[in-house]
C-alpha positions as CSV (number, residue, x, y, z in Angstrom):
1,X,-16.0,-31.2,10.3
2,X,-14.7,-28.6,7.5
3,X,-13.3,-25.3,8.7
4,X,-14.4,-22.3,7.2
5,X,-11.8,-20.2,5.4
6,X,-10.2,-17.4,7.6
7,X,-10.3,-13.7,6.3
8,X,-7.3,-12.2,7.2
9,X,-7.5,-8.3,7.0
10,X,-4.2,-6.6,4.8
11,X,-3.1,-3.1,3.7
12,X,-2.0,-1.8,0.4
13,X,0.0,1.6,0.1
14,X,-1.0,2.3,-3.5
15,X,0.7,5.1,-5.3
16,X,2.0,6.7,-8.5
17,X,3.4,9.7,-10.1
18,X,3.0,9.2,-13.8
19,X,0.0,9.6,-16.4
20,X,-2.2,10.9,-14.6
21,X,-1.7,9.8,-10.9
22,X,-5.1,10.6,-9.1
23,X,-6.5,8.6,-12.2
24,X,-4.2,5.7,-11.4
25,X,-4.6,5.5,-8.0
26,X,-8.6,5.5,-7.9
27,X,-8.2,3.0,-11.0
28,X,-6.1,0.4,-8.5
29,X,-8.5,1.3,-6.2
30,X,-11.3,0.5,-7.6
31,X,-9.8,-3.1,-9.3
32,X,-8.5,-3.8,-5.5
33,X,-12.1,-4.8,-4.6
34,X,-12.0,-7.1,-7.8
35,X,-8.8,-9.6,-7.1
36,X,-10.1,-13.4,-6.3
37,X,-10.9,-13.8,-3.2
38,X,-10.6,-10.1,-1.9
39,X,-12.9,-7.6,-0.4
40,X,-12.2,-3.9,-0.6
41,X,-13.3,-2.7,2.9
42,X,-11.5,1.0,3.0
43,X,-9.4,3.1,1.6
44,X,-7.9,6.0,2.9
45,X,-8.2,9.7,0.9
46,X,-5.3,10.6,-1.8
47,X,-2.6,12.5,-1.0
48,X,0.3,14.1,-3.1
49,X,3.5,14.4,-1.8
50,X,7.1,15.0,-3.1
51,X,9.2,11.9,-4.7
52,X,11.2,10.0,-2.5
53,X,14.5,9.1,-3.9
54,X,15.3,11.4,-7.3
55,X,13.9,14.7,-6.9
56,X,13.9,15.3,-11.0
57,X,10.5,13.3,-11.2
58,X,6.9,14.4,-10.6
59,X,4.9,14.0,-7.3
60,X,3.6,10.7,-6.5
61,X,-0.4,10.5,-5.6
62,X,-0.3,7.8,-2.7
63,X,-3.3,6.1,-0.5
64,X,-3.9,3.1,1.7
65,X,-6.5,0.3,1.0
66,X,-7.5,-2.2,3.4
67,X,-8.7,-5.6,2.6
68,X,-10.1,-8.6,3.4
69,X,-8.6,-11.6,2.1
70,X,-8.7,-15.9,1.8
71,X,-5.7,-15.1,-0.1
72,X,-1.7,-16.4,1.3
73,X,0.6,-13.6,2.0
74,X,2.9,-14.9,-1.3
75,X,-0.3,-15.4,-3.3
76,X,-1.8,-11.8,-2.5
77,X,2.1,-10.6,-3.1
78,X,1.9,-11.7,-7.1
79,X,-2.2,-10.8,-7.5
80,X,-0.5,-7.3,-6.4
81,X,1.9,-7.3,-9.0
82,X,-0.2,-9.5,-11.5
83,X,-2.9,-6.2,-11.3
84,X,0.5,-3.8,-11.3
85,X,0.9,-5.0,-14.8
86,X,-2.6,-5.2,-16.3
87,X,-2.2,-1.0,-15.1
88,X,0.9,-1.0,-16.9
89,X,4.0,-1.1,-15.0
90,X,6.6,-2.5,-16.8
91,X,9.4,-3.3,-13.5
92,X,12.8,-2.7,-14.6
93,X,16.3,-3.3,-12.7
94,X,17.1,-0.1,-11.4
95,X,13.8,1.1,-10.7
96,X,13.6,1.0,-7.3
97,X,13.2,4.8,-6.5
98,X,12.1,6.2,-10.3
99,X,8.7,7.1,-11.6
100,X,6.1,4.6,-12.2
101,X,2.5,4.7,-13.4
102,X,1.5,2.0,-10.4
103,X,2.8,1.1,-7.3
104,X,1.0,-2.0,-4.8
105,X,3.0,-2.5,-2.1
106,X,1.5,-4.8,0.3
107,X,1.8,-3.1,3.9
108,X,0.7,-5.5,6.7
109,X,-0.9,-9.1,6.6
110,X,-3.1,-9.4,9.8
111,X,0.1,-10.3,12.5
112,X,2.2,-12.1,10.7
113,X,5.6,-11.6,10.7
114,X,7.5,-12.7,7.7
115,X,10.8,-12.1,6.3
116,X,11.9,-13.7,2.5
117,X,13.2,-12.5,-0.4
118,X,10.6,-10.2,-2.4
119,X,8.0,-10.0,0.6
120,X,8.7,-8.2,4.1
121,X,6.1,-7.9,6.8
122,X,4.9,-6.0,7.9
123,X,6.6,-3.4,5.4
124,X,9.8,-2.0,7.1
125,X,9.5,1.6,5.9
126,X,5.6,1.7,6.9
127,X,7.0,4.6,10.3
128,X,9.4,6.4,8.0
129,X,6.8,7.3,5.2
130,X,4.5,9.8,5.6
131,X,2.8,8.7,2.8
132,X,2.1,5.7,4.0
133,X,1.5,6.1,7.4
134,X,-0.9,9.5,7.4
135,X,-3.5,7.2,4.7
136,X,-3.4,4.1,6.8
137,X,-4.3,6.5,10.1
138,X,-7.1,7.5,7.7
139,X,-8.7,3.8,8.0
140,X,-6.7,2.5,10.8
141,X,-5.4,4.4,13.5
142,X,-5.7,1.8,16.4
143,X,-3.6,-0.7,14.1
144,X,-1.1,-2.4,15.7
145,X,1.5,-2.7,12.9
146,X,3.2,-5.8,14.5
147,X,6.5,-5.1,15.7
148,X,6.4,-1.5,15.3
149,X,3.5,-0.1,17.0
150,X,-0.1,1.5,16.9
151,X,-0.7,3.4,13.8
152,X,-2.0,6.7,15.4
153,X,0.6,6.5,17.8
154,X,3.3,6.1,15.3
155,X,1.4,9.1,12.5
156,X,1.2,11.5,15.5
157,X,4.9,12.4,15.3
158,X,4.9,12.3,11.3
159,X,5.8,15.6,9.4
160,X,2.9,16.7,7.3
161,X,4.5,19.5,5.6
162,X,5.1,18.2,2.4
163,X,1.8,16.4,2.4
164,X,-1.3,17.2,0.9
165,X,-4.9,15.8,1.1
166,X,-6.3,15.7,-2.0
């Protein structure tokens, strides 16, 4: 007897604040749905909001998608950044706060738990981003992020103020 392959539902914070970010964003969006062995099942609205790290750059764009993927955590990890590439991003040393035309971080990977080098889940700075956490609520509010709580729970304290729903 064969088992059938397990779908395993993940989030993507997408975001960018460089050529054109609505453009970007809808454009990772939309190839999302595309990677091997994925299915684009939401994504949140788009939301601008001020840099975080250097204030001398523009405002990122920044939404949630959720999937529903066959793929392994590492494996989804480097389709991620494969697809952060074909959109241009060039990753330098340095970069970790600057400007970019595309940014696919993977969020949470049904309830695993994982720590290595490169890949943390569920993301640790899912509760202390706005812009994270107020597009996941969008398409997930009764999420439990594991280890760190239910998403509506968790977006009802968030500050909104420097957020806006595009």
């Amino acid at each position: 007897m064969t088992s059938r392959p397990v779908w395993i539902p993940a989030y993507i914070g997408v975001g960018s604040n460089l050529d054109d970010p609505e453009r970007q964003v809808r454009a990772a969006l939309a190839l999302l749905g595309e990677l091997a062995d994925c299915r684009l099942v939401a994504h949140s609205a788009l939301y601008r909001n001020p840099p975080m790290g250097p204030a001398d750059q523009p405002d990122y764009v920044n939404a949630v998608a959720g999937l529903l993927t066959l793929q392994a955590p590492d494996a989804l990890l480097r389709s991620l950044q494969a697809l952060e590439q074909r959109l241009g991003r060039v990753r330098e040393a340095g970069d970790r706060w600057g400007p970019r035309i595309i940014d696919l971080d993977l969020l949470v990977y049904g309830r695993l738990q994982h720590s290595v080098p490169g890949l943390n889940l569920p993301h640790p700075g899912i509760f202390e981003r706005n812009f994270v956490l107020l597009p996941l609520c969008d398409i997930a509010p009764a999420l439990e992020v594991p280890g760190q709580g239910i998403v509506a729970v968790m977006a009802a304290g968030a500050d909104r103020t420097a957020l806006q729903r595009l």
